[in-house]
PDB file as gemmi writes it, atoms N, CA and C in Angstrom:
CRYST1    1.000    1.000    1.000  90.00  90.00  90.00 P 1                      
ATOM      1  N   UNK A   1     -56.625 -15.815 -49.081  1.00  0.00           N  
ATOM      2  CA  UNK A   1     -55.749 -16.545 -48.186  1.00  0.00           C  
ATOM      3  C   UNK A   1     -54.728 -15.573 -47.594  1.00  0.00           C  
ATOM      4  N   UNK A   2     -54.945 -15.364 -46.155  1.00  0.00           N  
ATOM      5  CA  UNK A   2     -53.350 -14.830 -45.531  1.00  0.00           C  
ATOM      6  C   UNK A   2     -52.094 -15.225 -45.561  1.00  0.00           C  
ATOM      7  N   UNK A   3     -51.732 -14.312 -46.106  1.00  0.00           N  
ATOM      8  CA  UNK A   3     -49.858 -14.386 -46.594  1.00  0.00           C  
ATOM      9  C   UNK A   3     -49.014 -14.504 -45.322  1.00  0.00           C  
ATOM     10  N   UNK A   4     -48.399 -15.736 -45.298  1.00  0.00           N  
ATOM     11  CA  UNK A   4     -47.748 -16.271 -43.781  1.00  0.00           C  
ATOM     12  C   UNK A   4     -46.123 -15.337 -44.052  1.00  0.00           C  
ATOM     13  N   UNK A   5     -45.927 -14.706 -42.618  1.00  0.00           N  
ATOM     14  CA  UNK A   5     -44.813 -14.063 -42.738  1.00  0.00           C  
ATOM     15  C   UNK A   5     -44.080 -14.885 -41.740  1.00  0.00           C  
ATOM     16  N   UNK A   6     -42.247 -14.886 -42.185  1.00  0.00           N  
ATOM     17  CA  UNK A   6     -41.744 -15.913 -41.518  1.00  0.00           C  
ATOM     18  C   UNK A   6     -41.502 -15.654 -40.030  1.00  0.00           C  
ATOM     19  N   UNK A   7     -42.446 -14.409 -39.236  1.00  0.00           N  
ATOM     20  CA  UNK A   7     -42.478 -13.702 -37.969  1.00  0.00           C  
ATOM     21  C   UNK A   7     -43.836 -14.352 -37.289  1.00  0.00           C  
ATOM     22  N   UNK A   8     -44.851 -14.998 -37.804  1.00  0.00           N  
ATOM     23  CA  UNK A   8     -46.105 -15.657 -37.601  1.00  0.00           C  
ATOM     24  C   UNK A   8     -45.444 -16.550 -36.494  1.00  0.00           C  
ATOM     25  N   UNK A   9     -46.400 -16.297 -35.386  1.00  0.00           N  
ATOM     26  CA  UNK A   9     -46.752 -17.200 -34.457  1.00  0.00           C  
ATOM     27  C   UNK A   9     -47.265 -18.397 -34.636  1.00  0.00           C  
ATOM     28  N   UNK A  10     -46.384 -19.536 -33.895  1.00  0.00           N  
ATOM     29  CA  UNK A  10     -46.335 -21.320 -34.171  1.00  0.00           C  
ATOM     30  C   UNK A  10     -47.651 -21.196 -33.106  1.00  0.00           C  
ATOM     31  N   UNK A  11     -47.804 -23.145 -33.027  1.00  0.00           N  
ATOM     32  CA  UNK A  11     -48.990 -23.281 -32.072  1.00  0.00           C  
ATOM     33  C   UNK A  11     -48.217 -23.489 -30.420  1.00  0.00           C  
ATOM     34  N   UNK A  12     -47.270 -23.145 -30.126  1.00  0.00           N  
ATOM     35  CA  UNK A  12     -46.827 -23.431 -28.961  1.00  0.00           C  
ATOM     36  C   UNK A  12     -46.602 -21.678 -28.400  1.00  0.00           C  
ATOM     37  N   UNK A  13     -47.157 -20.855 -29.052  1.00  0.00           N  
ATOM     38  CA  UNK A  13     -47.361 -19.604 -28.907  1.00  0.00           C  
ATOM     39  C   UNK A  13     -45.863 -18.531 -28.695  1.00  0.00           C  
ATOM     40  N   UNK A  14     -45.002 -19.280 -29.796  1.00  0.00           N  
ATOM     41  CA  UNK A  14     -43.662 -18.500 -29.814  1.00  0.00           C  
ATOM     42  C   UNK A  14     -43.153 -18.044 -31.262  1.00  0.00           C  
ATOM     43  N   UNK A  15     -42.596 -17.119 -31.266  1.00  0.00           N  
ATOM     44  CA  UNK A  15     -42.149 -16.744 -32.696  1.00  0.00           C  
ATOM     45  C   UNK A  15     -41.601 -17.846 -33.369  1.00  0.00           C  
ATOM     46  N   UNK A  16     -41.525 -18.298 -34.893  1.00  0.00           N  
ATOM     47  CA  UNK A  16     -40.859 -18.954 -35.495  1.00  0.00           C  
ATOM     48  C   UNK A  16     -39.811 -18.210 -36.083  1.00  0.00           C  
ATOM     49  N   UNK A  17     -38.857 -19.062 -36.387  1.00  0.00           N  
ATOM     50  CA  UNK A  17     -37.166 -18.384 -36.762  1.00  0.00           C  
ATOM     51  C   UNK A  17     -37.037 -19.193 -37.751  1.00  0.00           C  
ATOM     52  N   UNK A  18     -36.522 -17.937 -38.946  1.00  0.00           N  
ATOM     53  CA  UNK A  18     -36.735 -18.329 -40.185  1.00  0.00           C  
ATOM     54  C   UNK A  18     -35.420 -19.145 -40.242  1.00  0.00           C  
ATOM     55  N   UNK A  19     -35.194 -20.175 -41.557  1.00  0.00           N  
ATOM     56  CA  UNK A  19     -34.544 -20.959 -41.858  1.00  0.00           C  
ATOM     57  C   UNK A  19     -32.534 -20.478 -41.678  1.00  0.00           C  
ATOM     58  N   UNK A  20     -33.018 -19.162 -42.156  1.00  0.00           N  
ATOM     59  CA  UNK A  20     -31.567 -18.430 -42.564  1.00  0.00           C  
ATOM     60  C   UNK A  20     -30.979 -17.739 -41.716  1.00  0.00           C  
ATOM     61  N   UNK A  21     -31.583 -18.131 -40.600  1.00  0.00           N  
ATOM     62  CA  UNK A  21     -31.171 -17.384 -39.322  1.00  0.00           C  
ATOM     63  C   UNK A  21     -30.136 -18.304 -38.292  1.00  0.00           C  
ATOM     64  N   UNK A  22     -31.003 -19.898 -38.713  1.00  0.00           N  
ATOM     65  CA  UNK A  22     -29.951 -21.029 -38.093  1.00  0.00           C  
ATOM     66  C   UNK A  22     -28.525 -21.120 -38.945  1.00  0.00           C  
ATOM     67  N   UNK A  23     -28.834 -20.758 -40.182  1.00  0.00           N  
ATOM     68  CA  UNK A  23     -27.987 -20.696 -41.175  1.00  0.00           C  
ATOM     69  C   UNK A  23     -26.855 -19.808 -40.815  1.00  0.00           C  
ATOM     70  N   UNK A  24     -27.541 -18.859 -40.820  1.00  0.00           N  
ATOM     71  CA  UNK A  24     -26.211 -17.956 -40.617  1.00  0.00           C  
ATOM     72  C   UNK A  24     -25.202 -17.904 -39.045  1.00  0.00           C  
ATOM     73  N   UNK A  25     -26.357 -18.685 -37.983  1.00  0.00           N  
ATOM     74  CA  UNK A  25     -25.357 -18.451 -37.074  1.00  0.00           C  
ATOM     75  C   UNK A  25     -24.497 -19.780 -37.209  1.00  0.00           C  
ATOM     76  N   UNK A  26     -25.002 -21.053 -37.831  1.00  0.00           N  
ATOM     77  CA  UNK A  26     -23.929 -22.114 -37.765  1.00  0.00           C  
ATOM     78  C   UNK A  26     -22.759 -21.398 -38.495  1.00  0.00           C  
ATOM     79  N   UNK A  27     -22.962 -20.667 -39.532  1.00  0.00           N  
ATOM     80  CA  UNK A  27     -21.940 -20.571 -40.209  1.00  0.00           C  
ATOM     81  C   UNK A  27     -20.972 -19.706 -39.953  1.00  0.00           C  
ATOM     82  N   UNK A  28     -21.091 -18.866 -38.683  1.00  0.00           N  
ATOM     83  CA  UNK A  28     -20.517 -17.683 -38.034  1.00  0.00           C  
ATOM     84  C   UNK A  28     -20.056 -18.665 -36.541  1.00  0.00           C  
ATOM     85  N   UNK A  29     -20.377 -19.635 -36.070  1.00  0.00           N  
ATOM     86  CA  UNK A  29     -19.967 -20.448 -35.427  1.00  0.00           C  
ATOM     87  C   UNK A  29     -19.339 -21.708 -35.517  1.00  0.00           C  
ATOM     88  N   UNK A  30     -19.157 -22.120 -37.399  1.00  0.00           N  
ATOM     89  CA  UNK A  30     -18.166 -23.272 -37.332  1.00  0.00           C  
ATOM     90  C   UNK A  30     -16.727 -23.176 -37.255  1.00  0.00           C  
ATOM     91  N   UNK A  31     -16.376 -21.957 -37.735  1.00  0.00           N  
ATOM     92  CA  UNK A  31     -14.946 -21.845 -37.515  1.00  0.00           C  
ATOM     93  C   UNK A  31     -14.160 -21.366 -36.481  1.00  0.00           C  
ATOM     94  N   UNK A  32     -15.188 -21.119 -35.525  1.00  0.00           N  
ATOM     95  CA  UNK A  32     -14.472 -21.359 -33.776  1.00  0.00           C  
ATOM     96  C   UNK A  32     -14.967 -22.272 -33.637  1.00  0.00           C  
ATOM     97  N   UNK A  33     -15.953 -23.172 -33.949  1.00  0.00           N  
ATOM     98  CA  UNK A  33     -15.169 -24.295 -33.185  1.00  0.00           C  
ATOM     99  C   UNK A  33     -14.437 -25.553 -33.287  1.00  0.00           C  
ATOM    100  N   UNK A  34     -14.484 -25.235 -34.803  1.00  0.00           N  
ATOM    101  CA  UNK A  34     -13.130 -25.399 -35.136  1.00  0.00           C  
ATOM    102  C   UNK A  34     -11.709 -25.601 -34.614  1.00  0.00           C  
ATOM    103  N   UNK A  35     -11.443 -23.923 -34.980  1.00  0.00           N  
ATOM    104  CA  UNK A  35     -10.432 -23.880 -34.154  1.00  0.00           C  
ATOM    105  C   UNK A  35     -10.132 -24.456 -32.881  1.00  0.00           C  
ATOM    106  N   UNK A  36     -10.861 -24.620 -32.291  1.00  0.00           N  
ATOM    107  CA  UNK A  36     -11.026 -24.825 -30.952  1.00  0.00           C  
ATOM    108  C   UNK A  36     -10.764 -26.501 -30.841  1.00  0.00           C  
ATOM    109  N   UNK A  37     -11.639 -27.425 -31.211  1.00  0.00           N  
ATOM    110  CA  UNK A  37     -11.196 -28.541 -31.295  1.00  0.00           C  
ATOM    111  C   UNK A  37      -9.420 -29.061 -32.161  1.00  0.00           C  
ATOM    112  N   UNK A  38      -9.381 -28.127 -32.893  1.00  0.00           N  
ATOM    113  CA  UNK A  38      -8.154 -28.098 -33.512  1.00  0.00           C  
ATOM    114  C   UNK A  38      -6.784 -28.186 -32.628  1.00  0.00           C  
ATOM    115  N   UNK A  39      -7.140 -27.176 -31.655  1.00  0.00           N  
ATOM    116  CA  UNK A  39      -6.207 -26.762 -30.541  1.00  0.00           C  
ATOM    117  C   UNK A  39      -5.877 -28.028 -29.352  1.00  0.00           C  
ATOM    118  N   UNK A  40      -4.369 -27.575 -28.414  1.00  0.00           N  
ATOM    119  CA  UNK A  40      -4.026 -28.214 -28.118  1.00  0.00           C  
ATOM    120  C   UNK A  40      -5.164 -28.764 -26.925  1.00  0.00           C  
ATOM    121  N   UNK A  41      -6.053 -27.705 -26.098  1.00  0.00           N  
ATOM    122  CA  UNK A  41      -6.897 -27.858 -25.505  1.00  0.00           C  
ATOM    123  C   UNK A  41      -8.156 -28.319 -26.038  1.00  0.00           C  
ATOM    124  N   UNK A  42      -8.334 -27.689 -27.274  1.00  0.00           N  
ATOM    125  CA  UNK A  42      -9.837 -28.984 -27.600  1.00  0.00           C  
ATOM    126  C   UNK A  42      -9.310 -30.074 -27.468  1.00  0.00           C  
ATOM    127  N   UNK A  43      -8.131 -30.579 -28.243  1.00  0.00           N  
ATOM    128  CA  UNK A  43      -8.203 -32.175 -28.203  1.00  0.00           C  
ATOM    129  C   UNK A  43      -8.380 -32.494 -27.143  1.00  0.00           C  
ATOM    130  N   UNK A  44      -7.466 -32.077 -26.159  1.00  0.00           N  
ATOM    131  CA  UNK A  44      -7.531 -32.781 -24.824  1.00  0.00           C  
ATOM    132  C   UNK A  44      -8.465 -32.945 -24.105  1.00  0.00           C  
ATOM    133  N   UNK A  45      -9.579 -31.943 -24.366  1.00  0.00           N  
ATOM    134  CA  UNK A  45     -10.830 -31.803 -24.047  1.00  0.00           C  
ATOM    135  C   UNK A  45     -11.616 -33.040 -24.497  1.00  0.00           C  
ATOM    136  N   UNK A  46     -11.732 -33.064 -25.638  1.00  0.00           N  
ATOM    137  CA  UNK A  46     -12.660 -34.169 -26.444  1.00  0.00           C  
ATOM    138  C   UNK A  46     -12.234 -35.707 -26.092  1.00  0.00           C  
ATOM    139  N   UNK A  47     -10.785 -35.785 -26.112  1.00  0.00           N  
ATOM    140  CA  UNK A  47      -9.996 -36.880 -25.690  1.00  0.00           C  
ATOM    141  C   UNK A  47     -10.738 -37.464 -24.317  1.00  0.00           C  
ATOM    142  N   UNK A  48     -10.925 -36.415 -23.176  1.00  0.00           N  
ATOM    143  CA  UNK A  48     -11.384 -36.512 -21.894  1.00  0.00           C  
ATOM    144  C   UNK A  48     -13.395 -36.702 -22.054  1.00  0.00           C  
ATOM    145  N   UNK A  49     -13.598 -36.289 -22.750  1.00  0.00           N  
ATOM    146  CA  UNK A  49     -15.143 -36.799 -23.224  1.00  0.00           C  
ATOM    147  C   UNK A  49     -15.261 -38.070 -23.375  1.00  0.00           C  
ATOM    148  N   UNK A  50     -14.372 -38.496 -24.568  1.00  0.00           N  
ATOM    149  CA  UNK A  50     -14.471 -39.238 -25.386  1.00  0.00           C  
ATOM    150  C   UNK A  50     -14.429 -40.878 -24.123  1.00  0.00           C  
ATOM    151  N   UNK A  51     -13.586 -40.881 -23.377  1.00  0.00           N  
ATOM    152  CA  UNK A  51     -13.073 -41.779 -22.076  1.00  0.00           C  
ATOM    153  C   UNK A  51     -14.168 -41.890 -21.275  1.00  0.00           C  
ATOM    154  N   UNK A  52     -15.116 -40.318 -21.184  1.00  0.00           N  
ATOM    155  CA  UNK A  52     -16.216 -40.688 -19.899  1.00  0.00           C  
ATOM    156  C   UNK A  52     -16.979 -41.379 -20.754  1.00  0.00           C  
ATOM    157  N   UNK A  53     -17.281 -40.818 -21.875  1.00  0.00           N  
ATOM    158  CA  UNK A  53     -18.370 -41.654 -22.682  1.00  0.00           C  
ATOM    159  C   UNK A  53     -18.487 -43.213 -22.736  1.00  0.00           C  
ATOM    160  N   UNK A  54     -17.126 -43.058 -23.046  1.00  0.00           N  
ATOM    161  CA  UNK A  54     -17.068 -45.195 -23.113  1.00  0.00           C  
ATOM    162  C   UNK A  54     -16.993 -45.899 -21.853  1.00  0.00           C  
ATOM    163  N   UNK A  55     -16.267 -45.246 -21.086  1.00  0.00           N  
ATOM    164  CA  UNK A  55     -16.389 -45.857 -19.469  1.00  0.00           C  
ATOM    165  C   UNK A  55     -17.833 -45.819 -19.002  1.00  0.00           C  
ATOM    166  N   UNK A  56     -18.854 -45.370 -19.277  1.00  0.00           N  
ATOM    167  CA  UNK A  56     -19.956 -44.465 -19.069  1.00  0.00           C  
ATOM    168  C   UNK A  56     -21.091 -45.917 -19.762  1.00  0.00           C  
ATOM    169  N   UNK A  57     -20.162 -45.749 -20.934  1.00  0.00           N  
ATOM    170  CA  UNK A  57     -21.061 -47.288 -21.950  1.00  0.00           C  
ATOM    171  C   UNK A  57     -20.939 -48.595 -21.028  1.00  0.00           C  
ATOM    172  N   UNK A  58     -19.554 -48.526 -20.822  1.00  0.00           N  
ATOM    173  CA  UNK A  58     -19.377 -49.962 -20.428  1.00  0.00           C  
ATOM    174  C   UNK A  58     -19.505 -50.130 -19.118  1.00  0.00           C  
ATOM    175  N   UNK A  59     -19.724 -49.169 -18.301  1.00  0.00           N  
ATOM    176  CA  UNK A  59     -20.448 -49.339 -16.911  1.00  0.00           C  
ATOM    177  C   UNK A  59     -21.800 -49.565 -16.771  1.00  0.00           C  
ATOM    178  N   UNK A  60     -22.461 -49.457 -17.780  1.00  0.00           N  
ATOM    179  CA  UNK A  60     -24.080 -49.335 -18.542  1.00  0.00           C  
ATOM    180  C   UNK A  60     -24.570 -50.597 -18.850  1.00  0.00           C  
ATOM    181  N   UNK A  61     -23.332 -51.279 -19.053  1.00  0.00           N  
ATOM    182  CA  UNK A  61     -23.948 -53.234 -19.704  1.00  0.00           C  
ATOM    183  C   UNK A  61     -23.298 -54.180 -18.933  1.00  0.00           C  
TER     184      UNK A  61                                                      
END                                                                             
């Protein structure tokens, strides 16, 4: 039996990416964004999401 290396080609003919690779970049990317939502501009940011979203719902029904 051939020994599958985690570099083996999927059936959609693209490299597969090993498990610890998503791993490591979430984990090198949660604490900006973090910070970021933390800040006076994330909130305000998310705040302004958060408004299209529901206006967005309730224009929808």
């Amino acid at each position: 039996m051939k020994k599958k290396n985690c570099y083996d080609v999927n059936d959609v003919n693209s490299a597969e990416i090993p498990e610890f690779v998503y791993e490591s970049l979430a984990r090198s990317l949660l604490p900006v964004i973090q910070k970021y939502y933390e800040s006076d501009e994330g909130k305000r940011a998310f705040a302004e999401w958060k408004e299209k979203k529901e206006a967005a719902a309730k224009d929808s029904t």
